[in-house]
N, C-alpha and C positions, 0 to 999 in steps of 0.2 A: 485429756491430751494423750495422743498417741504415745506407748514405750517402745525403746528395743525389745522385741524377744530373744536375740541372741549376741551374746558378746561381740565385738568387733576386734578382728584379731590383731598382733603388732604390728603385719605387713598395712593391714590396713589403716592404721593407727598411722603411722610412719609416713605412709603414703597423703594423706591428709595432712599433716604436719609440715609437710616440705618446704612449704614455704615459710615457716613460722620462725624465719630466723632474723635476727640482729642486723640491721642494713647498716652502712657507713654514713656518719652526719655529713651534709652538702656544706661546703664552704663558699663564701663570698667577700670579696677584695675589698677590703674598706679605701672607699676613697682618698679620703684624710690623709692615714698613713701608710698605706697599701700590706698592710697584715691582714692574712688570712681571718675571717669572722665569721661567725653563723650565722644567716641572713635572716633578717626583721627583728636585731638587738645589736644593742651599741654594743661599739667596736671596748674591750675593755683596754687596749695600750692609750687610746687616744682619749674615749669618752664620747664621743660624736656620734649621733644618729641623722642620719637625713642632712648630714650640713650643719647641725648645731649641736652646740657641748651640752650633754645632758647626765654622763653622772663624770665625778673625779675621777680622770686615769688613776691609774697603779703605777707609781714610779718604782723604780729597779733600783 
């Protein structure tokens, strides 16, 4: 396989990298009880997925 022959310098480096950052997680409204959730996992205030109770809430 092919090598570098010469180093790639920090601009370049940097330049590449740009995107390589940390995005913000998407939320989604749980039905149920309309708290914020991360979409395709029970909602943890309520417990509900899809419509049906599938683990224990966390009571407060």
């Amino acid at each position: 396989m092919p090598n570098p022959k010469r180093r790639h310098s920090h601009a370049r480096k940097g330049r590449r990298r740009g995107h390589d950052f940390m995005t913000v997680p998407s939320f989604a409204v749980c039905p149920q009880c309309g708290t914020p959730k991360l979409p395709h996992n029970a909602c943890p205030e309520c417990g509900y997925y899809r419509g049906r109770p599938v683990i224990k809430a966390v009571e407060k």
